[in-house]
Structure formats: C-alpha cells, structure tokens
TORPA-4810 file (N, C-alpha, C, O; in nm, 3 decimals):
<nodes>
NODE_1_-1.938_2.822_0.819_-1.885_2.762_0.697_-1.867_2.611_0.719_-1.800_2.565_0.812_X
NODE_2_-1.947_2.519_0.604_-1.898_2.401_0.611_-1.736_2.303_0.578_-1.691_2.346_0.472_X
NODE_3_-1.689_2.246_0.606_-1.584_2.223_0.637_-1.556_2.109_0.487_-1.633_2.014_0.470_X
NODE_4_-1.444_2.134_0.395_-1.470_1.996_0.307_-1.483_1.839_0.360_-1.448_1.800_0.471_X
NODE_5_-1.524_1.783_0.287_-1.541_1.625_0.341_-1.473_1.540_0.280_-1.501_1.485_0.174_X
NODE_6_-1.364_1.523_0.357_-1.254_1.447_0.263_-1.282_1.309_0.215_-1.246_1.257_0.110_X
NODE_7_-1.350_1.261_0.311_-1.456_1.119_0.292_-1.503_1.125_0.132_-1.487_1.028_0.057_X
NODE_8_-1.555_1.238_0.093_-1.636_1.236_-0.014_-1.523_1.283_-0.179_-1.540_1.273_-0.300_X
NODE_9_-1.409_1.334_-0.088_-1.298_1.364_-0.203_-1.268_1.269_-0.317_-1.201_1.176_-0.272_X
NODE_10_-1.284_1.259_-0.403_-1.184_1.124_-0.534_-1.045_1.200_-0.544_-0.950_1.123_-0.562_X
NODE_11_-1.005_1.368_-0.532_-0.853_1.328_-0.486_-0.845_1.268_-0.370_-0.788_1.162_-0.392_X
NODE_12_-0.871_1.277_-0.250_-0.825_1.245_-0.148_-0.802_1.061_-0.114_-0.718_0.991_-0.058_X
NODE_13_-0.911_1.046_-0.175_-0.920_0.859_-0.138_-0.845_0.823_-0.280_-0.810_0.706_-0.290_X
NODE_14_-0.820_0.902_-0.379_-0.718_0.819_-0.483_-0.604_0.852_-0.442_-0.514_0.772_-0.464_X
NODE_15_-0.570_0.988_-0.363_-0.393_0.972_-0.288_-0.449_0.830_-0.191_-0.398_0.730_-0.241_X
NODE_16_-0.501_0.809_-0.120_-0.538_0.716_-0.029_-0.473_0.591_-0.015_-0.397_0.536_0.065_X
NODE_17_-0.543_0.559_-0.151_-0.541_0.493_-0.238_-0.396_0.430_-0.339_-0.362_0.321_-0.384_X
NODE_18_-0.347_0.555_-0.342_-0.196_0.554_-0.408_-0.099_0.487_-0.248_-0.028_0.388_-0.258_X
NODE_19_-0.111_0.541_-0.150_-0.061_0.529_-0.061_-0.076_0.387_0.024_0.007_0.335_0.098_X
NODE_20_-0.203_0.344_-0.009_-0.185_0.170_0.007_-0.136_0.067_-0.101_-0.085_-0.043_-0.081_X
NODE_21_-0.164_0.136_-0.234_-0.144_0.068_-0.339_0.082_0.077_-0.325_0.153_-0.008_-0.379_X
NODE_22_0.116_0.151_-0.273_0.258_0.147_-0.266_0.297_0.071_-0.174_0.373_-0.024_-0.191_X
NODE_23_0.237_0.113_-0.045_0.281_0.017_0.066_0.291_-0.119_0.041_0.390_-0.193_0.045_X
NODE_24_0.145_-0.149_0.008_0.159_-0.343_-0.064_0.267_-0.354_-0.140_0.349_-0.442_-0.116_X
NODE_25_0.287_-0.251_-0.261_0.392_-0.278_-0.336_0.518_-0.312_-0.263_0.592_-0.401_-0.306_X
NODE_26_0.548_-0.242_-0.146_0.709_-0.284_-0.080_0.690_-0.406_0.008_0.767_-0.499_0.032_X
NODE_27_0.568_-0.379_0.048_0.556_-0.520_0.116_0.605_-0.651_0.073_0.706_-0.708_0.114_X
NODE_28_0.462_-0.719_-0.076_0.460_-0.803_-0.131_0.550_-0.759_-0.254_0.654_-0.739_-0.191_X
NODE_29_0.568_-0.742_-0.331_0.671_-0.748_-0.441_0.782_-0.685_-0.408_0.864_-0.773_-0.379_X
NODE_30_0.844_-0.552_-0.394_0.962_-0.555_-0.393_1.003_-0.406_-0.332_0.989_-0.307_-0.403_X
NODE_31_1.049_-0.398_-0.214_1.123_-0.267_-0.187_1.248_-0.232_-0.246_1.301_-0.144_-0.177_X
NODE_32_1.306_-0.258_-0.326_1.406_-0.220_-0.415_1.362_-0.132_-0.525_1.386_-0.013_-0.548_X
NODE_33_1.272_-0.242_-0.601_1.240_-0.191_-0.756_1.054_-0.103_-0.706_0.953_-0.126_-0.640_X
NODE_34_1.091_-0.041_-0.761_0.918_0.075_-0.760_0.829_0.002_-0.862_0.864_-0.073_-0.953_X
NODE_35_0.707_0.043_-0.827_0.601_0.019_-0.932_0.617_0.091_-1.072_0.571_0.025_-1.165_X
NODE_36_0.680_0.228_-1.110_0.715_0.238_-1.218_0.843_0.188_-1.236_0.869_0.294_-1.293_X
NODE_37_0.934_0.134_-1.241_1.034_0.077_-1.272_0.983_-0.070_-1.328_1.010_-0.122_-1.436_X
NODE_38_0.899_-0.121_-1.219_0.870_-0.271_-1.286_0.813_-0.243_-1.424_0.855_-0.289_-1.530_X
NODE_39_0.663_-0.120_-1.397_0.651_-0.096_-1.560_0.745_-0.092_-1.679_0.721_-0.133_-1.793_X
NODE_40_0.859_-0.034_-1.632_0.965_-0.039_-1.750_1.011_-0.193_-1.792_1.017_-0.244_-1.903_X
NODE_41_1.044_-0.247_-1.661_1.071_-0.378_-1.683_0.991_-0.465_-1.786_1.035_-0.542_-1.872_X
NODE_42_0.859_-0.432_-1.755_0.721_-0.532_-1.818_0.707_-0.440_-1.924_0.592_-0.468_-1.958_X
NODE_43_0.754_-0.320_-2.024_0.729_-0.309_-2.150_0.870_-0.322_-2.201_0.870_-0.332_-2.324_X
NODE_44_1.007_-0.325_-2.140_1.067_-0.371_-2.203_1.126_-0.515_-2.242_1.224_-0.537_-2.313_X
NODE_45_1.023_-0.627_-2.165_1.024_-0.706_-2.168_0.931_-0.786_-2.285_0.932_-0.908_-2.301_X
NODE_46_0.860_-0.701_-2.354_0.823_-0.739_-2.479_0.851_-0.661_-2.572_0.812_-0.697_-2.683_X
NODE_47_0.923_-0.535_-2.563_0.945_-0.458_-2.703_1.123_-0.426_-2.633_1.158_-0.325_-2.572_X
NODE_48_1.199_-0.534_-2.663_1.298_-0.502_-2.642_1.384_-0.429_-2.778_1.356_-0.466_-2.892_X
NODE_49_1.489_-0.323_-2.755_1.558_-0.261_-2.849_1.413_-0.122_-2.865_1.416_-0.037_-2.954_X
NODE_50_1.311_-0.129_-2.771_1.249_0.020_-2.848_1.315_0.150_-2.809_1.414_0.134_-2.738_X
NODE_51_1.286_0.267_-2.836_1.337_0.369_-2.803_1.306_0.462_-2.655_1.216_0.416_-2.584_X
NODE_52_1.355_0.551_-2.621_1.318_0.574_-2.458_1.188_0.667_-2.441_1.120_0.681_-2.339_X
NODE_53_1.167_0.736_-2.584_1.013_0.834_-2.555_0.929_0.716_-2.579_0.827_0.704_-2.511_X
NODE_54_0.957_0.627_-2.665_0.870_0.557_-2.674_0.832_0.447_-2.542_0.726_0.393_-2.511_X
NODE_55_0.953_0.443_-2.489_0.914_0.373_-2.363_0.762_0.455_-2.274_0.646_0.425_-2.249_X
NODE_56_0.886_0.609_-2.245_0.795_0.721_-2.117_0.658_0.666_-2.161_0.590_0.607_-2.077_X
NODE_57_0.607_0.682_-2.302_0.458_0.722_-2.292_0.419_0.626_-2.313_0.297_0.626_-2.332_X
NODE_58_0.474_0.523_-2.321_0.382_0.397_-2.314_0.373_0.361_-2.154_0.273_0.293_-2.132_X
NODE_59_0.411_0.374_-2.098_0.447_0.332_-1.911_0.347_0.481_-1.907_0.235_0.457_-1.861_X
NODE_60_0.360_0.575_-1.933_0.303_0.698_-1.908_0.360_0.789_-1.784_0.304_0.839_-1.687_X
NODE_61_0.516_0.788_-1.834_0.589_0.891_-1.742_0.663_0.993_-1.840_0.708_0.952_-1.947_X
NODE_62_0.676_1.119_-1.805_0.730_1.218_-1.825_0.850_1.184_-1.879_0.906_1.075_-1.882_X
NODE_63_0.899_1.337_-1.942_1.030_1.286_-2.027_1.116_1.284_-1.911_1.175_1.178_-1.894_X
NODE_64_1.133_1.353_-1.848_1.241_1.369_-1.733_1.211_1.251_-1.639_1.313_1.188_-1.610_X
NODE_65_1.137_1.221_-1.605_1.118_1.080_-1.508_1.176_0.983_-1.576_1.253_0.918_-1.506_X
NODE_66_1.169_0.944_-1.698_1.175_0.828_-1.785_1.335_0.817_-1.786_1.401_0.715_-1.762_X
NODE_67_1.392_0.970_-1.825_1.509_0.997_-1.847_1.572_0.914_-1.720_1.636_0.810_-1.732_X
NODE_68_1.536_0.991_-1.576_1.600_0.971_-1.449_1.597_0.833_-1.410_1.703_0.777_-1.383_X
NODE_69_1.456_0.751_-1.400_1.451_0.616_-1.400_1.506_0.507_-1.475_1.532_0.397_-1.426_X
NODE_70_1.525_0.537_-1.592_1.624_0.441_-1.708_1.778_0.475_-1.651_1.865_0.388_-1.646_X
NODE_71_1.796_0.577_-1.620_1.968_0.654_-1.620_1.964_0.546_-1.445_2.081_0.513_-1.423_X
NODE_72_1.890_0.502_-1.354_1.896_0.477_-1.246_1.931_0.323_-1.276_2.011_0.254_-1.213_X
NODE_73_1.837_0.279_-1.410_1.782_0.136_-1.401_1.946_0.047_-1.492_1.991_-0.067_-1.487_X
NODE_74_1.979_0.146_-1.549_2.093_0.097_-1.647_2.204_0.127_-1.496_2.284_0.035_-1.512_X
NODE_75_2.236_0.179_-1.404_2.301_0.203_-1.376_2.314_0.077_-1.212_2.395_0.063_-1.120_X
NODE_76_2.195_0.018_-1.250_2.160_-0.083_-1.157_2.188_-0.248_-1.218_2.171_-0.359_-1.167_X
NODE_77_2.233_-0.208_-1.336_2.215_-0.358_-1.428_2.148_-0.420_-1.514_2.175_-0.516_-1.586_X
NODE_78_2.023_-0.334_-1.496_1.903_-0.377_-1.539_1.852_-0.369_-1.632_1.753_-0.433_-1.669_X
NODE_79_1.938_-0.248_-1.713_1.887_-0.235_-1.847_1.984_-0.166_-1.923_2.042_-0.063_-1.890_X
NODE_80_2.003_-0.258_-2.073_2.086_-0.143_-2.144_2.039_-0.081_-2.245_1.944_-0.096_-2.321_X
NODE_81_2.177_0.038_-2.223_2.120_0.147_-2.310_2.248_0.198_-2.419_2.365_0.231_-2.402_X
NODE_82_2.160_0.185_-2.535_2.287_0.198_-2.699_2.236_0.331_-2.767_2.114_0.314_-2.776_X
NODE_83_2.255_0.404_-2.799_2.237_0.523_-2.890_2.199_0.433_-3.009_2.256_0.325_-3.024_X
NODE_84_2.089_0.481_-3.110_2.032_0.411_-3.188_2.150_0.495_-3.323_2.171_0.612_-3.355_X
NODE_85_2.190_0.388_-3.359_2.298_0.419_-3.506_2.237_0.490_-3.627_2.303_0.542_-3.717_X
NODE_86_2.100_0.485_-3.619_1.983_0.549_-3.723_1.980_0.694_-3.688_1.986_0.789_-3.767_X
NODE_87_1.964_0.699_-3.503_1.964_0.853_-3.510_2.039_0.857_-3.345_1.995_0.816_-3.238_X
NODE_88_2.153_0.918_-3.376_2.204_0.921_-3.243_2.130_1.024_-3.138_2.181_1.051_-3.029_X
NODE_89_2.020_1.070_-3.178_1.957_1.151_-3.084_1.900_1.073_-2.950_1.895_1.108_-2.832_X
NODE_90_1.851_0.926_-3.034_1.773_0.842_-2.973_1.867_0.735_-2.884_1.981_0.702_-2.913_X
NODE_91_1.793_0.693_-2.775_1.858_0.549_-2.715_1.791_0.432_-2.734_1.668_0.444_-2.740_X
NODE_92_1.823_0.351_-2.742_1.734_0.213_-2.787_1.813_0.138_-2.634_1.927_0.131_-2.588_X
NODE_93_1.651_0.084_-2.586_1.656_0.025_-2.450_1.648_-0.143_-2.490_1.582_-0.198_-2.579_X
NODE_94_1.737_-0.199_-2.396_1.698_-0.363_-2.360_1.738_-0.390_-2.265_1.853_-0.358_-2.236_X
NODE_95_1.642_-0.474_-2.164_1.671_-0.581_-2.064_1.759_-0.659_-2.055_1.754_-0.760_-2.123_X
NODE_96_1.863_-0.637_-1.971_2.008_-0.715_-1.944_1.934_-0.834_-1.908_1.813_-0.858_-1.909_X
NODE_97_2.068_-0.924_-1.864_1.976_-1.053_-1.817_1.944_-1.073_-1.674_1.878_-1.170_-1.637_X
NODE_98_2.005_-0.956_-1.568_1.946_-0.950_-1.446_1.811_-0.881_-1.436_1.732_-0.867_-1.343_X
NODE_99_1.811_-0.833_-1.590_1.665_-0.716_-1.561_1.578_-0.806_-1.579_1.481_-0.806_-1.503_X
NODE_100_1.587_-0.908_-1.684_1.519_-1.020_-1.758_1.466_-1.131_-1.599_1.349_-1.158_-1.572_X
NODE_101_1.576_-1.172_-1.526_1.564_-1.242_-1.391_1.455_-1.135_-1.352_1.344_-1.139_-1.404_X
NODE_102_1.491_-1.039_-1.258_1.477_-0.996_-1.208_1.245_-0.931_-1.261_1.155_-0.896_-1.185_X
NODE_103_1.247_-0.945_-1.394_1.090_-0.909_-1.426_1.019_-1.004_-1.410_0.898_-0.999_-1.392_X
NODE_104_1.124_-1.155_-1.417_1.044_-1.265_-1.424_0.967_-1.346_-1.268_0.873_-1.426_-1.266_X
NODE_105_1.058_-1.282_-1.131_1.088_-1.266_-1.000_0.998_-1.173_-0.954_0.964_-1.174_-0.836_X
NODE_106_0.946_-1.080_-1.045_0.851_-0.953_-0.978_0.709_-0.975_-1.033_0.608_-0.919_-0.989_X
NODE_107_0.715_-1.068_-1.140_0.579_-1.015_-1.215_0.508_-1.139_-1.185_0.461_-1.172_-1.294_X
NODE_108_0.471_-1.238_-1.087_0.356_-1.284_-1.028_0.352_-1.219_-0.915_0.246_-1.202_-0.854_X
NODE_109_0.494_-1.165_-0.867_0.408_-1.094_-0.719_0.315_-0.999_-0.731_0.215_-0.984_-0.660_X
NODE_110_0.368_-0.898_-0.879_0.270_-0.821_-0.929_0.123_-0.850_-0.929_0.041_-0.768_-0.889_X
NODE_111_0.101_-0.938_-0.963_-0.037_-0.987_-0.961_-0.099_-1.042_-0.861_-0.220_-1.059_-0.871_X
NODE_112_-0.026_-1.083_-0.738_-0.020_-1.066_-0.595_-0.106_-0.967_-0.550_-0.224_-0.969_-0.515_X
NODE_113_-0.003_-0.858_-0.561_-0.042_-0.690_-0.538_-0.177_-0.645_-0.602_-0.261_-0.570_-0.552_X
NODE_114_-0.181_-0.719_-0.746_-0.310_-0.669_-0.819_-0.434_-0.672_-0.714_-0.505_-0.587_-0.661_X
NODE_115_-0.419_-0.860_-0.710_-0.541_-0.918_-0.639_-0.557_-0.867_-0.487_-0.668_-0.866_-0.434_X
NODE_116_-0.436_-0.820_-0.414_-0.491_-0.754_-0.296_-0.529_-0.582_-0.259_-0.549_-0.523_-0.153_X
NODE_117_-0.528_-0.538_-0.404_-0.570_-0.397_-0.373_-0.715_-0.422_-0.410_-0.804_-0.338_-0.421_X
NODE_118_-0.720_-0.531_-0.425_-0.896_-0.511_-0.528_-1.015_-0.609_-0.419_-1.136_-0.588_-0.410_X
NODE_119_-0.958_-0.684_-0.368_-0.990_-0.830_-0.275_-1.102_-0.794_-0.199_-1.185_-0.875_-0.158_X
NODE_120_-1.105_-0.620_-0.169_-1.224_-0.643_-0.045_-1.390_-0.592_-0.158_-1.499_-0.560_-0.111_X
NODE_121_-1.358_-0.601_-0.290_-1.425_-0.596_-0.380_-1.480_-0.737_-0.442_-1.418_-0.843_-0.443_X
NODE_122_-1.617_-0.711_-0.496_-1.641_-0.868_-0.567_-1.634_-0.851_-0.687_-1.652_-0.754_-0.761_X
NODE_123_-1.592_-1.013_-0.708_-1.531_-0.946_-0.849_-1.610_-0.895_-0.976_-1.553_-0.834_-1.066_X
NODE_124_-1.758_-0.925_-0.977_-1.810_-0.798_-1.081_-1.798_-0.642_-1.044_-1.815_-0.545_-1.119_X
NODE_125_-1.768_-0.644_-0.932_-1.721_-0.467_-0.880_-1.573_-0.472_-0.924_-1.534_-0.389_-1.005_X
NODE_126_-1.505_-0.548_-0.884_-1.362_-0.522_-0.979_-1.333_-0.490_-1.049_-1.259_-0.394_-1.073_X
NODE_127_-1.400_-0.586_-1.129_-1.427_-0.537_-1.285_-1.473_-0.386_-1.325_-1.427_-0.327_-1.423_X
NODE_128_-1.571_-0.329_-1.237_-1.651_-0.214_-1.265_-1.572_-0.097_-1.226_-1.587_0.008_-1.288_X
NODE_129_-1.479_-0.107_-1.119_-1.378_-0.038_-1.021_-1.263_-0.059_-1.171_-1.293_0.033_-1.247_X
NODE_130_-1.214_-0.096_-1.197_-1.107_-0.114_-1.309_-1.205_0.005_-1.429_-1.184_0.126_-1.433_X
NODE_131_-1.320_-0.074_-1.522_-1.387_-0.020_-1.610_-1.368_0.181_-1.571_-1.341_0.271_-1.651_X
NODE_132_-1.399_0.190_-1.407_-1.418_0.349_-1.411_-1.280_0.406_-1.398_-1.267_0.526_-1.421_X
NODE_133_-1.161_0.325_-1.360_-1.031_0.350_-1.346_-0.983_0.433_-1.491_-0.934_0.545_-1.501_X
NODE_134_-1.018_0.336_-1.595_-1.007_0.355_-1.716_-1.091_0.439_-1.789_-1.043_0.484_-1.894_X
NODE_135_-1.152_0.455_-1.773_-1.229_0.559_-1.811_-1.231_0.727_-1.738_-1.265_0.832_-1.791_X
NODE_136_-1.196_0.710_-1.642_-1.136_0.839_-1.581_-1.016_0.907_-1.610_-0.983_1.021_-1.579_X
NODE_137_-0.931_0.787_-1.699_-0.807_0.768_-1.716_-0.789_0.790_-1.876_-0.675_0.779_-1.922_X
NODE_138_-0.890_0.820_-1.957_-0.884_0.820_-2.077_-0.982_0.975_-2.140_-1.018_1.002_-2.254_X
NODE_139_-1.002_1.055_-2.004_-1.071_1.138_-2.063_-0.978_1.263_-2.090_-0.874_1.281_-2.026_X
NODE_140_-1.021_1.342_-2.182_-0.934_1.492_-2.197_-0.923_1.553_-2.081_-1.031_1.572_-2.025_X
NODE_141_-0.810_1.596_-2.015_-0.798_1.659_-1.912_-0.874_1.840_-1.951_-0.917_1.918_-1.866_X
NODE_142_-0.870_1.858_-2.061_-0.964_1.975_-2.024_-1.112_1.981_-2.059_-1.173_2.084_-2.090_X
NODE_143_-1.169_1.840_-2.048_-1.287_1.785_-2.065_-1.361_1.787_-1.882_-1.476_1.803_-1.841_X
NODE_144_-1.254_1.767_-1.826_-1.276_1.688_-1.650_-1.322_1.799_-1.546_-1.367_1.751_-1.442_X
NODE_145_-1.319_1.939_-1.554_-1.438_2.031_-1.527_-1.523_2.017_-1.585_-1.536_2.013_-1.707_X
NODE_146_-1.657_1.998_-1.431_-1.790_1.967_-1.534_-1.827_2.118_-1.578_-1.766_2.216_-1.533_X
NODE_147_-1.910_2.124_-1.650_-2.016_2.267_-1.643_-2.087_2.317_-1.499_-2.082_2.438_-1.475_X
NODE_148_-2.131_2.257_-1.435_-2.144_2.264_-1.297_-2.055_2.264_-1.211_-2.121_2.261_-1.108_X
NODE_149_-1.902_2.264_-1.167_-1.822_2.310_-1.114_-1.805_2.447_-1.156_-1.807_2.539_-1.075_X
NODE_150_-1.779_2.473_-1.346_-1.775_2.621_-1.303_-1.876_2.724_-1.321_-1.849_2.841_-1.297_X
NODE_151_-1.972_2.694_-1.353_-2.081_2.764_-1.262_-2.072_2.797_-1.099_-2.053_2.907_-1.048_X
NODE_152_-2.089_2.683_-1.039_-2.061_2.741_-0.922_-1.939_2.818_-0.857_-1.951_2.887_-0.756_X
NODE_153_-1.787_2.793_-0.944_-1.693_2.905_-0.934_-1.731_2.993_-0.947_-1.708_3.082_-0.866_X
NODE_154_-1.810_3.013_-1.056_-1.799_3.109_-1.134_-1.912_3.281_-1.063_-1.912_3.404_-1.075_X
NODE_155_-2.009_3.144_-0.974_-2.125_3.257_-0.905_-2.058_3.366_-0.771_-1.952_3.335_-0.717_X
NODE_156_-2.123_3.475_-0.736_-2.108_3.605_-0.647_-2.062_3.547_-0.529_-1.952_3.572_-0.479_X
NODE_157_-2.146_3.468_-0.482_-2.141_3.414_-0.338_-2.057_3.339_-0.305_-2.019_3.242_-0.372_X
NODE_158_-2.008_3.378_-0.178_-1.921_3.263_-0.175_-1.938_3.099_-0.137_-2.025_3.068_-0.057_X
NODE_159_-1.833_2.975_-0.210_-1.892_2.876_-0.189_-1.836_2.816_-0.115_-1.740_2.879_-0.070_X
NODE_160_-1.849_2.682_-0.061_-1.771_2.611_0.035_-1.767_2.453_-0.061_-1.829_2.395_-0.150_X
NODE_161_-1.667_2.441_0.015_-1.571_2.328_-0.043_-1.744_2.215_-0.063_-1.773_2.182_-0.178_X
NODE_162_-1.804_2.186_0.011_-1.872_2.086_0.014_-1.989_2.147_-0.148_-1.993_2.075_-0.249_X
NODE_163_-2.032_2.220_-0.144_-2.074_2.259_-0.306_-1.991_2.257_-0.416_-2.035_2.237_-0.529_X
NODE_164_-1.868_2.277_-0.389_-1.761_2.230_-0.497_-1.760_2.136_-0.574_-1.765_2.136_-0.697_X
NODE_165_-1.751_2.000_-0.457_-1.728_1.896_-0.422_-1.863_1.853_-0.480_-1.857_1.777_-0.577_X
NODE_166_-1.992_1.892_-0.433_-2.108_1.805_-0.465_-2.138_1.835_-0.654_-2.167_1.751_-0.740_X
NODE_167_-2.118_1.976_-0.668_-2.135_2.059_-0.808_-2.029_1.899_-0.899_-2.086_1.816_-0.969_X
NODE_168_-1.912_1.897_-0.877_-1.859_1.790_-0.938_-1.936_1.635_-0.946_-1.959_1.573_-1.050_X
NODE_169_-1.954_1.609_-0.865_-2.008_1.488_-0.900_-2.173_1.463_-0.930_-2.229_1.355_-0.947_X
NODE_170_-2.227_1.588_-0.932_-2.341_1.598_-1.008_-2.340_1.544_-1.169_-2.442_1.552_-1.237_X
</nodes>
C-alpha cells in the first residue's frame, strides 16, 4: 500500500500554511491581539455602531466565535457594546478609542505580515496565489467534491490515499 503524500496535500500545506501565516502574525504584528480580532478591529473600524451577526459574517466567523471574541474584545477595552434600542435582541458594536489606537498601531504591520507570507512569490504569482485563494474560497462547499473523487470512493477496490488525492486534483 502506498503511503499518502502529504507534500501533495492542499489540506496539509494550507494547515502549513495557517501555521506560518500565525507565527509571522505574533512575531511581526502582535502577540496580544489575533488575526481574527484585528479583523474585527478593521471592520469595525469602518462600519462603526453595526450589529454583531453582521459583524461574524462579514470577518467570516461563527456565531459563537464572534460571540466569544467581541465578549473578550469589550472586556479588553477595545470595543463597545450597547443593545440596539430598535431591537434589544441585537448589540450594536463600536471601537473605543484604545481599539481605534490600537487598529491604527496594527494595521501597517498587517501589511507587513501580508507582504511576508507572499515575498518568496513574484508578484504576478501573488497575484495568481491570492486570485486561487479566492476562488477556492468562494465556491459551494457542496460543489468541492469533484465527480472523480467520488467515483473513486465510490469503486469495489480498495483505494489508497495517493488515488484519492490524485482523483481530486484531476
């Protein structure tokens, strides 16, 4: 039996991937504040007073993350939070003025971080490396089995990870 090839994985080199893209993050910008937190910072830094689902899915975190990270971020200074008088179901978020310091302090390092996860790339591959980011990133998740992955699930014999693996990126 052949053995999978993690080399050839897109999960494996996008955890990889996640796992350098964080490290830089504590490095160069900030071991305090996380990369989703700054996101909060940088959309509530132009839609201040919006509401908190409306925050999650614009940053693109879960209700419960959004919940836990705002309940962390208000509780750090950084952001306040008012029950919206229209519908007390809702909270309406804004940037205190340490959160306000504090986005304005993070967000060139941000772009710091941008330029060194991408650097050993040129930049028409950057560009192209971003283009497939987004586009991987915008497809229906029950679109992302090809027809040829489950076919080959789907056949008698048994398969090995490396036909899996190749069946996908066919």
């Amino acid at each position: 039996m052949q053995t999978f090839q993690l080399s050839a994985s897109p999960g494996h080199l996008i955890r990889r991937l996640h796992q350098f893209s964080t490290s830089l993050w504590a490095n160069i910008v900030s071991n305090q504040i996380t990369s989703p937190q700054f996101g909060i910072l940088n959309f509530l830094a132009d839609h201040a007073g919006c509401d908190q689902t409306t925050l999650g899915s614009s940053v693109f975190l879960d209700r419960a993350s959004t919940t836990e990270i705002v309940g962390r971020m208000t509780k750090r200074g950084l952001i306040c939070r008012v029950k919206d008088p229209k519908d007390m179901r809702r909270w309406k978020l804004t940037l205190t003025d340490l959160g306000y310091r504090t986005y304005a302090e993070l967000a060139p390092l941000s772009l710091v971080h941008n330029n060194c996860l991408v650097e050993a790339l040129s930049k028409p591959n950057q560009l192209q490396f971003l283009g497939y980011l987004q586009e991987i990133l915008n497809v229906d998740p029950e679109l992302r089995v090809t027809e040829q992955v489950r076919q080959v699930s789907n056949s008698d014999s048994p398969i090995s990870g490396r036909e899996v693996q190749q069946a996908a990126l066919d």
